[in-house]
C-alpha positions as CSV (number, residue, x, y, z in Angstrom):
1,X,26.8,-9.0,2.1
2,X,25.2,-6.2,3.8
3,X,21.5,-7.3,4.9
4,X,18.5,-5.9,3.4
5,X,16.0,-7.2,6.2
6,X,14.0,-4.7,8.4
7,X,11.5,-4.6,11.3
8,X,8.0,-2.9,10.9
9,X,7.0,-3.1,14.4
10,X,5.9,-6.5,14.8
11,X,6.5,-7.7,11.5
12,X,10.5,-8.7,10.1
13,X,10.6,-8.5,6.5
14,X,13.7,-9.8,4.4
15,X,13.9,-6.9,2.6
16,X,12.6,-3.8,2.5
17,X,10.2,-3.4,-1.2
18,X,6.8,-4.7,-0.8
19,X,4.3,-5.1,-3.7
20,X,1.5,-2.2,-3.8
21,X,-2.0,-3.3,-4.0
22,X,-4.0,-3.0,-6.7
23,X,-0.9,-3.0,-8.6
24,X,0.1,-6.7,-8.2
25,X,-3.5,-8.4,-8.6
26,X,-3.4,-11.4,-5.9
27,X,0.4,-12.1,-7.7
28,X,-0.3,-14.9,-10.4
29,X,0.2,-11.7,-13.0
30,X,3.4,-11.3,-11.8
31,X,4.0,-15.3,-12.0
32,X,5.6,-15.3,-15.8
33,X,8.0,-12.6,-14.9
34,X,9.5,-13.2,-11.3
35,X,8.9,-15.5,-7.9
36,X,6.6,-13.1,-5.8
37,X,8.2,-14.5,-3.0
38,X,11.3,-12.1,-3.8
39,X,9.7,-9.2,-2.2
40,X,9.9,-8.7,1.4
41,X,6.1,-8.6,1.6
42,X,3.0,-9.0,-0.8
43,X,-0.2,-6.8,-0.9
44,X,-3.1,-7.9,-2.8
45,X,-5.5,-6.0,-4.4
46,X,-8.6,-4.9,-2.0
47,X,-11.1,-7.2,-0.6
48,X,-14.1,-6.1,0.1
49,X,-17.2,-8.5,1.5
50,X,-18.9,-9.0,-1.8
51,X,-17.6,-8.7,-5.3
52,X,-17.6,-5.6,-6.8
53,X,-17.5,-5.0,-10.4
54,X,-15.7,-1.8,-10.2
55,X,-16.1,1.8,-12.3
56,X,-17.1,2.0,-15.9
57,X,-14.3,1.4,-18.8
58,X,-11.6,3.2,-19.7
59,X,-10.4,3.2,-15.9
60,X,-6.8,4.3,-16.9
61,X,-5.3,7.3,-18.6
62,X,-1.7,8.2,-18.9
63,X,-0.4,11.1,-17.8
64,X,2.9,13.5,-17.7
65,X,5.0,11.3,-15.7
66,X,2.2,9.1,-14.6
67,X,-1.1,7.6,-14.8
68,X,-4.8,8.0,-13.4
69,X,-6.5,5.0,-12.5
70,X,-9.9,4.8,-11.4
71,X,-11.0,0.7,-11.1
72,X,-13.2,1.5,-8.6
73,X,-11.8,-1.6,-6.4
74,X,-13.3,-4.3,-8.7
75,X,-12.7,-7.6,-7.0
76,X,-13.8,-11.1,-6.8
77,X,-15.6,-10.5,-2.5
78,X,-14.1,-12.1,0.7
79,X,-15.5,-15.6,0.1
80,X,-13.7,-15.9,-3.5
81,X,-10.7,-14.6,-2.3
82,X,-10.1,-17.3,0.6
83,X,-11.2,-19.8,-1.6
84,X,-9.2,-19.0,-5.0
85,X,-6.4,-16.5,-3.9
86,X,-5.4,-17.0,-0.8
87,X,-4.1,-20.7,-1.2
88,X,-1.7,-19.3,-3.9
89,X,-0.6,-16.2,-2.3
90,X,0.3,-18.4,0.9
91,X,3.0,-20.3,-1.1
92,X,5.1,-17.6,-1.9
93,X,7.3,-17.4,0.8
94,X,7.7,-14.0,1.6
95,X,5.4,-11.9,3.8
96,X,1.3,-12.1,3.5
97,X,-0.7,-9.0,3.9
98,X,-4.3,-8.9,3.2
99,X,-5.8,-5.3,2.0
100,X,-9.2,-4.8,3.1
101,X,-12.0,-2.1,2.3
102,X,-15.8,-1.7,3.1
103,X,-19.0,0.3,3.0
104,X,-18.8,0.2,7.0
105,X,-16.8,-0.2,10.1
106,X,-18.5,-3.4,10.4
107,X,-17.1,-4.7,7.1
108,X,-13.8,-4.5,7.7
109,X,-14.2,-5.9,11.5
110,X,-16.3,-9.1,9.2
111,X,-13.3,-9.4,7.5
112,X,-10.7,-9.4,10.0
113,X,-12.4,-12.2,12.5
114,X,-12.9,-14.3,9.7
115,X,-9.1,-14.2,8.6
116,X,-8.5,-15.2,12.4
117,X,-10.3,-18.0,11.6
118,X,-8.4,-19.5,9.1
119,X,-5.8,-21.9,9.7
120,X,-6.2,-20.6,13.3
121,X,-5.3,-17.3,12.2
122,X,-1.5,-18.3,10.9
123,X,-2.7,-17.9,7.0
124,X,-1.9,-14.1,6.7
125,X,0.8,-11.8,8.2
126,X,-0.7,-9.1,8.5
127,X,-4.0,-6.4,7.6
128,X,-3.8,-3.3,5.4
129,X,-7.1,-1.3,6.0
130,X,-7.4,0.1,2.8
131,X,-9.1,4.0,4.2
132,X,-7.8,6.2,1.3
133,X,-9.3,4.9,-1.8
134,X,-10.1,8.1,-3.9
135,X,-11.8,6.6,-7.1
136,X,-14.8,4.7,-5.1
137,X,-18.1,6.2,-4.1
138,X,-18.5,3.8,-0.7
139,X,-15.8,2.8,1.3
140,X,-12.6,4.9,0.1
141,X,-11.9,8.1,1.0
142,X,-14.5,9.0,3.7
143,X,-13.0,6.8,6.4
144,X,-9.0,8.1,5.9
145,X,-10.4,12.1,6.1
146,X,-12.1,12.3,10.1
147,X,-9.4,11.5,12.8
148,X,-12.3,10.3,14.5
149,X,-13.6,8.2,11.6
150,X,-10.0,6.7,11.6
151,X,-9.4,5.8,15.1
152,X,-12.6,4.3,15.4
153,X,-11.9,1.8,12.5
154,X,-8.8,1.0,13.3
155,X,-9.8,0.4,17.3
156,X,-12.7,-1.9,16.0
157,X,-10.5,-4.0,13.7
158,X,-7.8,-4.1,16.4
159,X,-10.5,-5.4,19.0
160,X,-11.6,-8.2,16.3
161,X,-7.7,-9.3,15.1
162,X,-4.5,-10.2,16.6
163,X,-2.8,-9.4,13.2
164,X,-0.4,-6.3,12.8
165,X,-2.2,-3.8,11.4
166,X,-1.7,-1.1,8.6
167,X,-3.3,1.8,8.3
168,X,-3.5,3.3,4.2
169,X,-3.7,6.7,4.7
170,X,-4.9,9.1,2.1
171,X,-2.8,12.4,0.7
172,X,-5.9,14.2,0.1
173,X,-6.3,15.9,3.7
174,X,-5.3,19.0,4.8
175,X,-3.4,17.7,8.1
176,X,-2.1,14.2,7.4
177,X,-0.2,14.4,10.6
178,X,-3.4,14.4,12.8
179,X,-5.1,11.4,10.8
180,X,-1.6,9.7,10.9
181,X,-1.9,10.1,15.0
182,X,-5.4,8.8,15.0
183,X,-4.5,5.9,13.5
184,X,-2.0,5.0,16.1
185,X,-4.2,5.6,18.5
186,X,-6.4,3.2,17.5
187,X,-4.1,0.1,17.7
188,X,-2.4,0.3,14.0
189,X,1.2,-1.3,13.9
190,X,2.7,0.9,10.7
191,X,1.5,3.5,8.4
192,X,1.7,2.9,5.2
193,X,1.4,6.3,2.9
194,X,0.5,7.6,0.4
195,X,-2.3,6.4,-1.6
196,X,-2.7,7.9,-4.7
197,X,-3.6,11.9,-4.8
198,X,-7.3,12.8,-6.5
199,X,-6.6,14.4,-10.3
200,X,-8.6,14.2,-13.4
201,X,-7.6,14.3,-16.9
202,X,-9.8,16.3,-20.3
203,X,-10.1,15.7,-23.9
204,X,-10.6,19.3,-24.9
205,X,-11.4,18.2,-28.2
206,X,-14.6,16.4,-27.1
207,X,-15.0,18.5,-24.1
208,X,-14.8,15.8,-21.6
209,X,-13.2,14.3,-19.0
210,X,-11.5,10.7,-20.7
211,X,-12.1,9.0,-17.5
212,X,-16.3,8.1,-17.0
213,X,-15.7,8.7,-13.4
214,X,-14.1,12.1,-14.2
215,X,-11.6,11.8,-11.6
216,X,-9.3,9.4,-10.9
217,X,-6.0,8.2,-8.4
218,X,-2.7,10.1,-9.8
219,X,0.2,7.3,-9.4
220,X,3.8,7.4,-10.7
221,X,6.9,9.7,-10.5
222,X,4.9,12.8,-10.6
223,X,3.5,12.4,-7.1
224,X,7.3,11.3,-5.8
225,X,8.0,14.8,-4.1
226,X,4.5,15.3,-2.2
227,X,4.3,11.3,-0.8
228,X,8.0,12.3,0.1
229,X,7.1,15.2,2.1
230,X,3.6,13.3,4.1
231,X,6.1,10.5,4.9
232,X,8.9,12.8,6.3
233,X,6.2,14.6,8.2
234,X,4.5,11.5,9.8
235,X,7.6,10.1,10.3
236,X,8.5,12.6,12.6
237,X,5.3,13.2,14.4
238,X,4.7,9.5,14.7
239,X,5.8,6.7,16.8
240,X,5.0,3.7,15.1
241,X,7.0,2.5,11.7
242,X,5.7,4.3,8.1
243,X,5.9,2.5,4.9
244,X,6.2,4.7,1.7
245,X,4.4,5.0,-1.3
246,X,4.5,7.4,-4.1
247,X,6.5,7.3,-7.3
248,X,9.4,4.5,-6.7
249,X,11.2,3.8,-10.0
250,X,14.5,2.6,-8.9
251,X,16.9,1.7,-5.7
252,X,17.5,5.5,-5.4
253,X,13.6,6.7,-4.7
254,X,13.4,4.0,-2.0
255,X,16.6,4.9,-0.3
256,X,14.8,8.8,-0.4
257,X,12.2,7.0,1.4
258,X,14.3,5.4,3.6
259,X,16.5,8.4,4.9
260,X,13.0,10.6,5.1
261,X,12.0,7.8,7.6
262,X,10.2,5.5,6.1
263,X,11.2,1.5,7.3
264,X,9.9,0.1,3.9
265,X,8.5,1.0,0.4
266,X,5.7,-0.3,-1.4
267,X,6.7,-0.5,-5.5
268,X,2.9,0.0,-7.6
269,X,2.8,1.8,-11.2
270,X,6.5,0.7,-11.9
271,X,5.1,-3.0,-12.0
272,X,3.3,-1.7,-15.1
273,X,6.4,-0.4,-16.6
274,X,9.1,-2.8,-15.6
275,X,7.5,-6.1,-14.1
276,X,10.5,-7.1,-13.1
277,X,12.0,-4.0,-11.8
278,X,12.0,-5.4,-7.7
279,X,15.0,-7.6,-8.9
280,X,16.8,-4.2,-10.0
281,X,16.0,-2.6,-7.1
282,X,17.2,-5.2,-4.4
283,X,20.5,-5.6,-6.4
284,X,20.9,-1.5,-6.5
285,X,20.3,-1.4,-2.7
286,X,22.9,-4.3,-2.2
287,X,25.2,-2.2,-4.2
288,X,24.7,1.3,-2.3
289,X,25.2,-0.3,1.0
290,X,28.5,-1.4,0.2
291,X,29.4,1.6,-1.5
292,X,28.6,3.1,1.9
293,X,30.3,0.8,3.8
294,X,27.1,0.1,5.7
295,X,25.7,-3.3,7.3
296,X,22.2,-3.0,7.0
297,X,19.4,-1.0,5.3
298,X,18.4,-0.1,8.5
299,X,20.7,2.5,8.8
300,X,19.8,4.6,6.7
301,X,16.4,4.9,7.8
302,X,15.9,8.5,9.4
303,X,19.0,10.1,8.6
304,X,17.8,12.9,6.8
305,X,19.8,16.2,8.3
């Protein structure tokens, strides 16, 4: 059977479809539907230093070929996490990558160290600095929009961790290129893109926005084309592995991915949709690799003409 595995820089993962976070909770959601450990690699939802309670109710809206969200990264702070999550997530067997996101560079670096200390730094795979959030007032956006801003985090937390790092990068810049480079810069490992785009949905009837924030993070198949594009382009005017985001339904958008350049996906609103739709997808990409006559996934990555 052809092999699905693949190499993010530093990291080998068994397959190429990770679990986006905030779309996969810390995985006990997912527990009554499929092993989590299927994936090639889980991603929690953010952790920040304390709890946060996240944005006022209704967060979600549906829209045409997608949804807004705006949570407002509600979760349970760093101490909960390593105390009531982490145990769980470990057992998986697949992959471990920890999302983080603060108020300040110092957060995140907090964060990091600490996760070095834990079972001498073997009880996660890998970091996800979450610098594109674009439904939080304090530590989201402002840090994925500077190059500077960027390389600076990233350089601190790579100072603080020996763990592989991934850099979230936001679609809502003008040059996504040159934040993309700043992040390598700094030490990161992959690039994982796109978080979701800023959009905003209206009741016209009650003449207001339906979510309390007003905007919100557009997710699903209507942002497929544009997180297609921003990973082509970084891909090519990058030297360190991207992992895509943006849209993924079935084995045919990640293979999209894959030949734009990406190494590896991230799966988020479909989860919603189709819990179980990762099982789909790793048998479609089985099938289209023999149907090509090809021995790994890897193969395809890049190939776009």
């Amino acid at each position: 059977m052809p092999s699905l595995a693949v190499t993010l820089g530093p990291l080998r993962a068994k397959n190429p479809v990770f679990s986006a976070s905030g779309t996969f909770g810390y995985g006990e959601e997912m527990e009554p539907f499929l092993n989590p450990g299927v994936y090639g690699g889980i991603i929690g939802k953010s952790i920040s230093i304390k709890p946060r309670g996240g944005n006022p109710t209704p967060r979600v809206v549906e829209t045409a070929s997608g949804m807004l969200n705006s949570i407002g990264l509600q979760n349970p702070g760093f101490d909960a996490f390593l105390r009531d999550y982490l145990p769980r997530m470990r057992g998986y067997g697949t992959l471990l990558v920890v999302n983080l996101v603060g108020d300040t560079v110092d957060e995140y670096v907090e964060m990091a160290r600490r996760l070095e200390e834990v079972e001498g730094g073997e009880a996660v795979d890998a970091l996800e600095l979450n610098i594109s959030c674009p439904n939080c007032p304090q530590g989201g956006m402002e840090f994925g929009i500077d190059p500077k801003a960027t390389r600076l985090l990233v350089e601190r937390v790579r100072a603080a961790s020996r763990k592989p790092i991934l850099a979230k990068l936001t679609p809502n810049v003008t040059d996504i290129v040159s934040i993309a480079r700043a992040a390598e810069d700094g030490g990161a490992d992959v690039l994982t893109l796109t978080n979701t785009f800023v959009g905003m949905a209206i009741d016209w009837r009650k003449r207001q926005a339906i979510l309390p924030a007003r905007t919100g993070g557009l997710s699903g198949p209507a942002i497929k084309p544009l997180s297609l594009r921003l990973v082509w382009q970084v891909a090519r005017g990058c030297n360190i592995p991207v992992m895509g985001i943006g849209g993924i339904m079935n084995a045919d958008d990640v293979m999209d991915f894959l030949v734009a350049g990406a190494r590896a996906v991230q799966i988020g609103t479909v989860q919603f949709v189709r819990p179980r739709a990762v099982l789909e997808i790793l048998e479609d990409l089985h099938r289209f690799l023999e149907e090509e006559g090809l021995d790994s996934i890897e193969q395809v990555v890049g190939t776009i003409k």
